[in-house]
Structures are given as structure tokens and as C-alpha cells.
Z-matrix of the N, CA and C atoms (Angstrom, degrees):
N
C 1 1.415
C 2 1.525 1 108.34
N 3 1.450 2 112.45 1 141.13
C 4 1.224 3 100.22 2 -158.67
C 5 2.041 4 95.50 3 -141.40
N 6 1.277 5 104.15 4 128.49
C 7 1.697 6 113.17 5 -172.30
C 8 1.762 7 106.10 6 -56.36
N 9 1.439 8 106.43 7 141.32
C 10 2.259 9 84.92 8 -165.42
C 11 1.437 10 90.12 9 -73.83
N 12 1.228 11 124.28 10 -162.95
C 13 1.504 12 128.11 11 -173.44
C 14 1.695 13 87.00 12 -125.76
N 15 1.411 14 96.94 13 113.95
C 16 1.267 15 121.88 14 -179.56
C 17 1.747 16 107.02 15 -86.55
N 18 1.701 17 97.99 16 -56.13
C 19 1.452 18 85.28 17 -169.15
C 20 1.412 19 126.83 18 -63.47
N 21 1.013 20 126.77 19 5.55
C 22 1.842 21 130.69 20 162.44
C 23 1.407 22 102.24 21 -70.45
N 24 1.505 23 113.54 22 -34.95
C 25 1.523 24 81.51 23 -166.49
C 26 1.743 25 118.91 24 -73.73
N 27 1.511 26 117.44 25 154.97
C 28 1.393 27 103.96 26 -176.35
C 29 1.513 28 109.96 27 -68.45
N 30 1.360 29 132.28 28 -33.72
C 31 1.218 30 123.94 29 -163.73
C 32 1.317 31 111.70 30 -73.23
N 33 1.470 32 141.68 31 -19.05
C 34 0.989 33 153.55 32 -176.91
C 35 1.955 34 101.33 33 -64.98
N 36 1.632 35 103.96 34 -52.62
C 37 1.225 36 109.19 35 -148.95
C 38 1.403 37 94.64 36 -87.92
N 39 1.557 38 118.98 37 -21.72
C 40 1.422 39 110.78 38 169.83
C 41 1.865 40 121.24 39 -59.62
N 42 1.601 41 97.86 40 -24.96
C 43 1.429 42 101.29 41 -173.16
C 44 1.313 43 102.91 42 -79.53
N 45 0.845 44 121.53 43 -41.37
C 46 1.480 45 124.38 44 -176.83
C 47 1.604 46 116.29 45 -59.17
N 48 1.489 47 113.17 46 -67.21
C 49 1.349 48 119.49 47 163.89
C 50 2.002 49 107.39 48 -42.31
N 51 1.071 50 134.67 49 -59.08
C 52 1.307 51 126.62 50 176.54
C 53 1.497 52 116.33 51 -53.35
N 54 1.047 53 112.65 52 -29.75
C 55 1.357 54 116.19 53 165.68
C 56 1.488 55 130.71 54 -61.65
N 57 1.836 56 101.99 55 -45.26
C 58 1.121 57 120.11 56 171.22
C 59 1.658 58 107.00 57 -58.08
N 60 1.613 59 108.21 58 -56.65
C 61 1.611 60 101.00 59 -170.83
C 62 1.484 61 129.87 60 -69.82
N 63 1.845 62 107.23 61 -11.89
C 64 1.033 63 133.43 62 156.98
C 65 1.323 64 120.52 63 -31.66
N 66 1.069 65 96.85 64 -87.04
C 67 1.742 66 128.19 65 163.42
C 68 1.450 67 116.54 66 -11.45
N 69 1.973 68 100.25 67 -69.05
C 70 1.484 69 112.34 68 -171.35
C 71 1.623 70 100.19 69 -68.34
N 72 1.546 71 129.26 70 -47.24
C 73 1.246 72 125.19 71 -171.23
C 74 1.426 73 96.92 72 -62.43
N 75 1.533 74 146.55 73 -56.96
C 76 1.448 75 135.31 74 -160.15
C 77 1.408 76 95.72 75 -54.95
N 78 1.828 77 126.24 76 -50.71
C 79 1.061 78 107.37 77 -173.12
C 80 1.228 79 125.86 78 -69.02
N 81 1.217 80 124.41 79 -25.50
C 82 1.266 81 113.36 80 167.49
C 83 2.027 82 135.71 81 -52.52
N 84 1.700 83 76.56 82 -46.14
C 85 1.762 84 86.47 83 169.22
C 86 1.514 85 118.84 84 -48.72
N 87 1.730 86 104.87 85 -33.79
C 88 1.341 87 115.34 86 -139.18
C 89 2.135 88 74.90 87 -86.59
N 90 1.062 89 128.50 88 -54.54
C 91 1.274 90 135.94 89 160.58
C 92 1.203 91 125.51 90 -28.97
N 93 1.114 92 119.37 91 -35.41
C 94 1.756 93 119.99 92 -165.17
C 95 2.449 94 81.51 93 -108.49
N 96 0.945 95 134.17 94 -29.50
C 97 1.186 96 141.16 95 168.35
C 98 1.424 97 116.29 96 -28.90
N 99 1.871 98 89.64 97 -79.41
C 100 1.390 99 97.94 98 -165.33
C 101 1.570 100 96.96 99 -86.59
N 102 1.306 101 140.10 100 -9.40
C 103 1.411 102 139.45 101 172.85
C 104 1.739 103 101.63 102 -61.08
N 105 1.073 104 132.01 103 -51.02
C 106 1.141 105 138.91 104 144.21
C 107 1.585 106 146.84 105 -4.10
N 108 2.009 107 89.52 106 -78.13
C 109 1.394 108 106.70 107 142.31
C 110 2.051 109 121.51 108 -37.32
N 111 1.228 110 84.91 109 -57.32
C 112 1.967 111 97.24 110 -152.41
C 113 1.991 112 90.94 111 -61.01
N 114 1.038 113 99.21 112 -22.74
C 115 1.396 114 108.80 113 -170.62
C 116 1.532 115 119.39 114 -63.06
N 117 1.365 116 100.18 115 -56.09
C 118 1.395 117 131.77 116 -172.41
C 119 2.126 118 93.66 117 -68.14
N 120 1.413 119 98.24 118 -67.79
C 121 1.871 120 96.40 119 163.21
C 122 1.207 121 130.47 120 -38.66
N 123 1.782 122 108.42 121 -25.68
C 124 1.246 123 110.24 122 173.91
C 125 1.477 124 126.41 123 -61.08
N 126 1.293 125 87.96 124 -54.80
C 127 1.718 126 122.27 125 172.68
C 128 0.966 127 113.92 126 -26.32
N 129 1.622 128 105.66 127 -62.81
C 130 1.828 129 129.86 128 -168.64
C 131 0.956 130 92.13 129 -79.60
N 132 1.528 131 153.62 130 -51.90
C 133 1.851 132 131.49 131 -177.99
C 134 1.447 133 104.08 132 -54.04
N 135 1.192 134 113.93 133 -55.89
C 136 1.942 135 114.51 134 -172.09
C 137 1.650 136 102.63 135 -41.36
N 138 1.556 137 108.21 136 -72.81
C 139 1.100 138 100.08 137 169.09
C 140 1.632 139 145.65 138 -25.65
N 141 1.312 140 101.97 139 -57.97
C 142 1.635 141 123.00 140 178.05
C 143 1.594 142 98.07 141 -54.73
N 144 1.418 143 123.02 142 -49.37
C 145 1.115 144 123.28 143 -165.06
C 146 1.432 145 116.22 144 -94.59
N 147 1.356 146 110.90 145 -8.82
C 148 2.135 147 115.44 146 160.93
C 149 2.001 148 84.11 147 -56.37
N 150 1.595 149 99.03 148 -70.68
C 151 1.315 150 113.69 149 -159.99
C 152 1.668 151 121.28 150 -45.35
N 153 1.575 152 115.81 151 -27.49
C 154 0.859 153 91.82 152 -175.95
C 155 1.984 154 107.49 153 -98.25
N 156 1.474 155 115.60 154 -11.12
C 157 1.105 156 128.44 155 169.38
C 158 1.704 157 94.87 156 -47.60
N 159 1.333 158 124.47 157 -86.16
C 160 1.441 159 111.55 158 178.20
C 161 1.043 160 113.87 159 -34.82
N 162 0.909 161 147.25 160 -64.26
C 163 1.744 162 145.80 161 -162.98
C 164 1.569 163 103.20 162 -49.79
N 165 1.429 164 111.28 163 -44.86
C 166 1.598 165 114.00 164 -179.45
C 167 1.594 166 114.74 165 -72.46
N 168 1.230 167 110.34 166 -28.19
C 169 1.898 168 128.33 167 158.66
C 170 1.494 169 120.47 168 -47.14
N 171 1.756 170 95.94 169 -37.19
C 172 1.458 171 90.83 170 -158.58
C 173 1.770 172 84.12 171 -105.76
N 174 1.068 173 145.99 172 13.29
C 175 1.388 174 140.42 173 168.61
C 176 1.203 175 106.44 174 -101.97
N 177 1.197 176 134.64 175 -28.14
C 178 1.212 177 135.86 176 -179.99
C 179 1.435 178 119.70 177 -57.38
N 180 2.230 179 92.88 178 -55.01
C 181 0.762 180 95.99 179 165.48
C 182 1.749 181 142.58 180 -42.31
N 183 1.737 182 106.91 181 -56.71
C 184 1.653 183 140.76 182 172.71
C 185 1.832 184 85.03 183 -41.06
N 186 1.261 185 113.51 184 -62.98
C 187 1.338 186 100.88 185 -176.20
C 188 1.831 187 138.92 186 -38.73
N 189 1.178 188 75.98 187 -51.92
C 190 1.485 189 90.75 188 -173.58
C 191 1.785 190 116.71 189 -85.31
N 192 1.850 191 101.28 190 -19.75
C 193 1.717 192 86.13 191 150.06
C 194 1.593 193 122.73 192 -98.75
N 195 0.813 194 118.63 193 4.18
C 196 1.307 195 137.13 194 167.20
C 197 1.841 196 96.99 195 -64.68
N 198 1.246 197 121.64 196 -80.66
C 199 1.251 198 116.93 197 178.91
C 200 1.228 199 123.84 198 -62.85
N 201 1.567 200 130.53 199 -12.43
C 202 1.528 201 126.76 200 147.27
C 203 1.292 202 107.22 201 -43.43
N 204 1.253 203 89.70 202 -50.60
C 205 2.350 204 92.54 203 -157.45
C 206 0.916 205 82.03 204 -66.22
N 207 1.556 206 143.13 205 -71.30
C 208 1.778 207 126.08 206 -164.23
C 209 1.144 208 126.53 207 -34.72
N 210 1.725 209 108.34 208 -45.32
C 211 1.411 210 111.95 209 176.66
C 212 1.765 211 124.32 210 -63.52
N 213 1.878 212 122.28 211 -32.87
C 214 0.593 213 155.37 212 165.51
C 215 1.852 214 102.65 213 -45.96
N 216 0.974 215 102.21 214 -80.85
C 217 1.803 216 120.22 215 164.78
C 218 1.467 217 99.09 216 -23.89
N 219 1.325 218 120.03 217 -85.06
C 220 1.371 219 114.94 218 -153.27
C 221 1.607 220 104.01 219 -74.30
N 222 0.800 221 121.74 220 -9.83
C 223 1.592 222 114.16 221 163.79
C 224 0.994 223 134.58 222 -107.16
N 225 1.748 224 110.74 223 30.61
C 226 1.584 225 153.06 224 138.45
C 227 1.092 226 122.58 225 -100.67
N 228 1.536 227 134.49 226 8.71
C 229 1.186 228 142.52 227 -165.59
C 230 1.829 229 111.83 228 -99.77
N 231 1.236 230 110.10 229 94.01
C 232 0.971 231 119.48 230 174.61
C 233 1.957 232 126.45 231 -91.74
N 234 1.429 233 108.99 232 175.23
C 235 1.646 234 99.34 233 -160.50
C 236 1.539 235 89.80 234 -108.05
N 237 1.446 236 108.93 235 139.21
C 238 1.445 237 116.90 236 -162.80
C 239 1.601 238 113.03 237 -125.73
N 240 1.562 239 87.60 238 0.25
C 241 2.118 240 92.76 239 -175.96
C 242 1.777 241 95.16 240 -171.71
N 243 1.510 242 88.91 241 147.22
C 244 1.581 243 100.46 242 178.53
C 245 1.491 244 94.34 243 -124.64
N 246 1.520 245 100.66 244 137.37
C 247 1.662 246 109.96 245 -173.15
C 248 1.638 247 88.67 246 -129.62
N 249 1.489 248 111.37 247 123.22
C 250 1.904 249 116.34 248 172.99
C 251 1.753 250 82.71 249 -124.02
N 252 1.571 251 105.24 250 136.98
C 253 1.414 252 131.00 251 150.08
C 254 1.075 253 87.21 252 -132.27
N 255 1.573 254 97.74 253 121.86
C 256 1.894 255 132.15 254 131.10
C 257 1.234 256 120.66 255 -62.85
N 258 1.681 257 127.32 256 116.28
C 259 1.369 258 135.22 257 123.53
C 260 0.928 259 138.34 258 -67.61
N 261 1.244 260 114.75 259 168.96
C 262 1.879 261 129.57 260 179.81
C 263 1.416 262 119.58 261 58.03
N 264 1.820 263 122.48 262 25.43
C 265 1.203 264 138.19 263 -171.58
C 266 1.994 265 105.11 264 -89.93
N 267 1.308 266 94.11 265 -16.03
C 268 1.747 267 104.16 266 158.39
C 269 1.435 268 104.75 267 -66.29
N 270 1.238 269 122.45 268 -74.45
C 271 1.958 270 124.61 269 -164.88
C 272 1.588 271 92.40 270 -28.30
N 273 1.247 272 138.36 271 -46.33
C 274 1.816 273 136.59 272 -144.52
C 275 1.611 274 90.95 273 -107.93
N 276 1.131 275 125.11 274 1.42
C 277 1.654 276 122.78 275 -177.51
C 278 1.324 277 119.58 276 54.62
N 279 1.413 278 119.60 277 57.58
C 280 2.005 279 126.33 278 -171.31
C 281 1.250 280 66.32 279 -119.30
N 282 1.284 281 93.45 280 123.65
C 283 2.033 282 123.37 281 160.89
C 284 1.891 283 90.53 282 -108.34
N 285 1.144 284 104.55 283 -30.57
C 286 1.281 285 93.74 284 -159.73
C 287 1.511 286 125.47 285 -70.02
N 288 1.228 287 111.89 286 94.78
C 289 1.639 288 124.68 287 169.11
C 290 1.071 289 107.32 288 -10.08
N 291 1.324 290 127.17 289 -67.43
C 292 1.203 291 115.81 290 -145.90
C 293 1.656 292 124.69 291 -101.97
N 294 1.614 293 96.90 292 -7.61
C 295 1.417 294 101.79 293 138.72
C 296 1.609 295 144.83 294 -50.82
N 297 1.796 296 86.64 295 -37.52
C 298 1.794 297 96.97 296 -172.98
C 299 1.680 298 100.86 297 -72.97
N 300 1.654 299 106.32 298 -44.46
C 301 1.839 300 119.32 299 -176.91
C 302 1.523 301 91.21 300 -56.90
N 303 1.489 302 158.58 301 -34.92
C 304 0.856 303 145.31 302 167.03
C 305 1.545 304 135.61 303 -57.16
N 306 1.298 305 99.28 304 -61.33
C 307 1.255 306 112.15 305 156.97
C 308 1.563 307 135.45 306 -36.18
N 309 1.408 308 98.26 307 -63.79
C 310 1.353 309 103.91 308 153.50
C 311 1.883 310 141.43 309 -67.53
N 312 1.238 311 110.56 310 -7.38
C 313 1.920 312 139.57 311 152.92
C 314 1.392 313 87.69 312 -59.43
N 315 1.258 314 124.70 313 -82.49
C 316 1.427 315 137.86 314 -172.78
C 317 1.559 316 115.98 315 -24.65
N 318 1.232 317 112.76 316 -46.03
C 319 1.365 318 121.56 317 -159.04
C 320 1.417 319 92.73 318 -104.12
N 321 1.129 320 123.19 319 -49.36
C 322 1.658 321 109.66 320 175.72
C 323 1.828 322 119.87 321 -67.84
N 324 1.477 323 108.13 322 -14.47
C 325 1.302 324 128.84 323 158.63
C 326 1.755 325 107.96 324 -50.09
N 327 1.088 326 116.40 325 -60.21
C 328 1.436 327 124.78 326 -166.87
C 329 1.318 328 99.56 327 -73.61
N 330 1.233 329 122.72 328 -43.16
C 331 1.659 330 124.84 329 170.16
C 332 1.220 331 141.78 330 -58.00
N 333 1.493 332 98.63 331 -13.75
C 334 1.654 333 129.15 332 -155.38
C 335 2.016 334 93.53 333 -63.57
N 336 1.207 335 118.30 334 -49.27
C 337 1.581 336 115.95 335 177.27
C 338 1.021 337 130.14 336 -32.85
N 339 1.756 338 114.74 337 -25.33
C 340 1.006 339 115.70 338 172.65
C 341 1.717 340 134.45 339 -103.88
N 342 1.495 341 94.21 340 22.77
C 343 1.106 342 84.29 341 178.02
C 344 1.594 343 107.84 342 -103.50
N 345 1.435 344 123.16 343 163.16
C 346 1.655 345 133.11 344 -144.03
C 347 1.206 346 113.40 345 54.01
N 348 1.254 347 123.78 346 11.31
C 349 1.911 348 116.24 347 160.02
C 350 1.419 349 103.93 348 -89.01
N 351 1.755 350 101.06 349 167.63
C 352 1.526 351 106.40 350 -151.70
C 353 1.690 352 94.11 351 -95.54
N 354 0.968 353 116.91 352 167.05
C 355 1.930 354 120.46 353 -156.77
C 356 1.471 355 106.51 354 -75.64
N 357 1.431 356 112.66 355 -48.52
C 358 1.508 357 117.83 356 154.22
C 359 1.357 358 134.63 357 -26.96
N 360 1.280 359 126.83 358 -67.19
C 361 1.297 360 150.85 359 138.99
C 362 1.521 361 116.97 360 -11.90
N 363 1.968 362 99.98 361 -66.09
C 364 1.244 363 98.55 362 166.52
C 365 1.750 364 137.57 363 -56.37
N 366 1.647 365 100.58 364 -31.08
C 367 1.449 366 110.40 365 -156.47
C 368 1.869 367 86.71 366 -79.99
N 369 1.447 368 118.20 367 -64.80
C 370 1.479 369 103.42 368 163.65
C 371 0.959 370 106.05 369 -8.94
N 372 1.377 371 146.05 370 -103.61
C 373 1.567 372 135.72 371 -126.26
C 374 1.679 373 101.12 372 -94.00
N 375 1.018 374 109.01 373 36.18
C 376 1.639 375 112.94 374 171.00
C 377 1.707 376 99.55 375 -43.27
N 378 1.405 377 111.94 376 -81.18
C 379 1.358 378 111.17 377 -171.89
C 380 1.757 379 135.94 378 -38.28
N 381 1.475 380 80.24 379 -19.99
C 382 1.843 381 103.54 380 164.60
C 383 1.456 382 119.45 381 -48.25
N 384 1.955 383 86.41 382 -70.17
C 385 1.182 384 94.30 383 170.51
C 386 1.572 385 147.80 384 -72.69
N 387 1.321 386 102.61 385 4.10
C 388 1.554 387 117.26 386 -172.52
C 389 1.925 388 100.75 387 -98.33
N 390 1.546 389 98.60 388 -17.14
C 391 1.361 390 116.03 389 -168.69
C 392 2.113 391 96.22 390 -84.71
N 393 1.211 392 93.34 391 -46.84
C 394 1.577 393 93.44 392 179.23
C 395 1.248 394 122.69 393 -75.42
N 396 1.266 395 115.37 394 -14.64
C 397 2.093 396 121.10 395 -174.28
C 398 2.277 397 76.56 396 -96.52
N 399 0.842 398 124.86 397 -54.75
C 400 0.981 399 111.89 398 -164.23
C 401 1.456 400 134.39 399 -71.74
N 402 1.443 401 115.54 400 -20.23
C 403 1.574 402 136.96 401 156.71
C 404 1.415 403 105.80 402 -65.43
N 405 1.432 404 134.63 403 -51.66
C 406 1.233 405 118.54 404 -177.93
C 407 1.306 406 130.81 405 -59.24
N 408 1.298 407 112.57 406 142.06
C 409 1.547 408 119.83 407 -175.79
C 410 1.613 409 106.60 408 -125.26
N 411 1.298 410 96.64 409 133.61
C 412 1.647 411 115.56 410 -170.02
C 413 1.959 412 102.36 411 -97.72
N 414 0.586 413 108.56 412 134.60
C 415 2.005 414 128.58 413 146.56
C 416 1.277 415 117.72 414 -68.70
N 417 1.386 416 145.20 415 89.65
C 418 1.582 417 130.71 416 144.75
C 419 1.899 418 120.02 417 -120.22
N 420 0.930 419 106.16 418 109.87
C 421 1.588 420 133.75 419 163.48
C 422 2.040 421 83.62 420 79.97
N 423 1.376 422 80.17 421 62.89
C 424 1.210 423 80.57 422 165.38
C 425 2.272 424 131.23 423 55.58
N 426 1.135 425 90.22 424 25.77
C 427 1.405 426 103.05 425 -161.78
C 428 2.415 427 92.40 426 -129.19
N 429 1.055 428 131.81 427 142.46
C 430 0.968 429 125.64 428 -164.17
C 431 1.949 430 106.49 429 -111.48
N 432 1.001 431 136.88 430 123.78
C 433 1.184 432 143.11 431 -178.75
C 434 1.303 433 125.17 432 -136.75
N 435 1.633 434 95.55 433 136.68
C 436 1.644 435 103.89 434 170.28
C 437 1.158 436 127.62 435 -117.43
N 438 1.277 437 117.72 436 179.38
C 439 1.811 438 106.99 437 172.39
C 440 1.408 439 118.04 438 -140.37
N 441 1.218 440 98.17 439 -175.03
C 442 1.569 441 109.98 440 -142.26
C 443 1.730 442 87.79 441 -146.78
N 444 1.668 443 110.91 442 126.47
C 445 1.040 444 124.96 443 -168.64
C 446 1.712 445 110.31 444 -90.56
N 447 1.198 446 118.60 445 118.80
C 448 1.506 447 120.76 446 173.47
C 449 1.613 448 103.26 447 -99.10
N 450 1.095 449 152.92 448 -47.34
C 451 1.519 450 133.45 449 -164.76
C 452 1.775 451 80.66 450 -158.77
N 453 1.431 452 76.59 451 141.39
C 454 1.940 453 98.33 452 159.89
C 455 1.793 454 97.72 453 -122.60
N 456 1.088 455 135.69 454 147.58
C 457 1.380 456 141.45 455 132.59
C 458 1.263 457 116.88 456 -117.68
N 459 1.840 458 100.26 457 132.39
C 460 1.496 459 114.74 458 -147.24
C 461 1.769 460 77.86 459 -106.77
N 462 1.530 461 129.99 460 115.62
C 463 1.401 462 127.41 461 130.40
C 464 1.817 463 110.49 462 -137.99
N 465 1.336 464 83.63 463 -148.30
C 466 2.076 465 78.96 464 -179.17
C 467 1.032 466 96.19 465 -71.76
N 468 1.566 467 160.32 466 13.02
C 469 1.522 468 145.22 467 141.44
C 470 1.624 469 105.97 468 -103.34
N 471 0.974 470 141.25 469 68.94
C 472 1.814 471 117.37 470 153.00
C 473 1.230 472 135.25 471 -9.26
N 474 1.152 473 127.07 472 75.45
C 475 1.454 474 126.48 473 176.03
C 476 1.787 475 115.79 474 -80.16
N 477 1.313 476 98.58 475 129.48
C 478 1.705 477 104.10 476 -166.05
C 479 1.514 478 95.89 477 -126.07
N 480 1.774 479 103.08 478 114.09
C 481 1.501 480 98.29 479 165.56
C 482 1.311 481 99.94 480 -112.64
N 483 1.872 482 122.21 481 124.10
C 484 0.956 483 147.74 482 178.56
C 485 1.797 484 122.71 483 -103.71
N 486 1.252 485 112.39 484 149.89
C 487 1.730 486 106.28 485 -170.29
C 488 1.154 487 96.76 486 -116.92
N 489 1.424 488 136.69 487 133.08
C 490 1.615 489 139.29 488 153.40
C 491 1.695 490 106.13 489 -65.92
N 492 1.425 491 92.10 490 139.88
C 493 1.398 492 95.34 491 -173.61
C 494 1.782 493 102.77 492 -161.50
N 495 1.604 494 112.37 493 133.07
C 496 1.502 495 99.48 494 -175.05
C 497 1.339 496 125.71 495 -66.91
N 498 1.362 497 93.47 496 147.45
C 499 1.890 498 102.63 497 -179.08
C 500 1.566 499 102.28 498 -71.60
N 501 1.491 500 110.41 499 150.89
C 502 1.432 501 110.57 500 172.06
C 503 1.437 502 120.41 501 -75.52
């Protein structure tokens, strides 16, 4: 048994050859296509990345006057309120309100100079002020008391937590 001899015939070899040139032209299209594509992607990364380079220019920039003005700010930052809470006014048995609301008038009274000075200024003379809440001596029902400083926090409010404690 014997295979017929195909490749003589022309129609055979035309299919084949069309196939062949087929082939090379799809690949080519398929080549010049996505070369195309990658091209056009190219474009759009360059782009994206001019764009986002500026964008990172112009934050840097925002940044860094942004943190001038901050810096600027806090070394305009002045103290605008004095806040004193007294503790340990239970141990001596003063229920009385309006002794403690006094007491504490009193002490933010003596403090009062400093308020509209600049925070700097203020924090310097810390020891001043720990020296003046702590020299004063109060009167209530007749019994004499001083205090004793537990926390200062120094911003545009002063918060002073102070302890009643008897005078000698």
C-alpha cells in the first residue's frame, strides 16, 4: 500500500504555501499590534510619572511652608487661660465650695501677669511660678494652708494641679 503523492498536486501546495504566508503576515500584524500597544503604555507611564514627579514637587513644596507657618505659629503662641485644680482638700474636711472656688481665684489671681505673654518666656520662669503657688499661704475656717505642686502643663491654657497641705 502505497501513500498517493500528494505533494505534486498544485492544490495541495497552494494550501500549504497560503498557510505558510498566512502565518508570517498574522505574525507580523500580531507584531507591529502589540509593538503599538507597548508604545502607547509607554507614553501613559512617562506621563503618569512627569505627573506624579510634580505632584511630589508640589507637596514637598505645601510641606515645607506649611512647617514654616507651624514654626512661625508656635513662636506666637501665647497663654490665654489659667486653669488651678486643688487636691487632697478632702484629707482637712473643706466641703466648702466656695472656699476651694476661692482659693483657686486666688491663685490664678497671682498668675494673672502672665497671661498674653509669649509661651517661651513663660516656660523659662517655670521655677518662678512653682515658687509663687508654693509660698502662698491660704486661711480657711481659720486653720492656715499651703500647697504643694503636682503637675503644671505649660500651653496657651496652664493647667495647675495643686495639693492643700497644712502650713507649719
Amino acid at each position: 500500500m502505497r501513500i498517493p503523492p500528494l505533494y505534486r498536486n498544485s492544490n495541495w501546495q497552494r494550501l500549504f504555501a497560503g498557510m505558510a504566508v498566512g502565518g508570517c503576515i498574522s505574525w507580523v500584524i500580531f507584531l507591529f499590534m502589540f509593538g503599538v500597544m507597548q508604545e502607547r503604555n509607554s507614553v501613559i507611564i512617562k506621563e503618569q510619572a512627569n505627573k506624579i514627579h510634580e505632584l511630589q514637587s508640589d507637596i514637598k513644596i505645601w510641606q515645607d511652608d506649611y512647617k514654616e507657618l507651624n514654626e512661625k505659629n508656635e513662636e506666637m503662641l501665647t497663654i490665654q487661660k489659667i486653669k488651678v485644680e486643688l487636691t487632697n482638700y478632702e484629707k482637712y474636711d473643706i466641703t466648702d465650695s466656695q472656699s476651694i472656688y476661692t482659693i483657686e481665684e486666688a491663685i490664678q489671681e497671682d498668675l494673672r501677669p502672665l497671661l498674653a505673654k509669649d509661651l517661651a518666656t513663660v516656660y523659662k520662669n517655670k521655677e518662678m511660678i512653682e515658687k509663687t503657688i508654693e509660698n502662698k499661704v491660704v486661711k480657711i475656717n481659720g486653720k492656715k494652708y499651703e500647697f504643694v505642686i503636682r503637675e503644671i502643663h505649660y500651653y496657651t491654657t496652664i493647667h495647675i494641679e495643686a495639693e492643700l497641705r497644712l502650713a507649719d
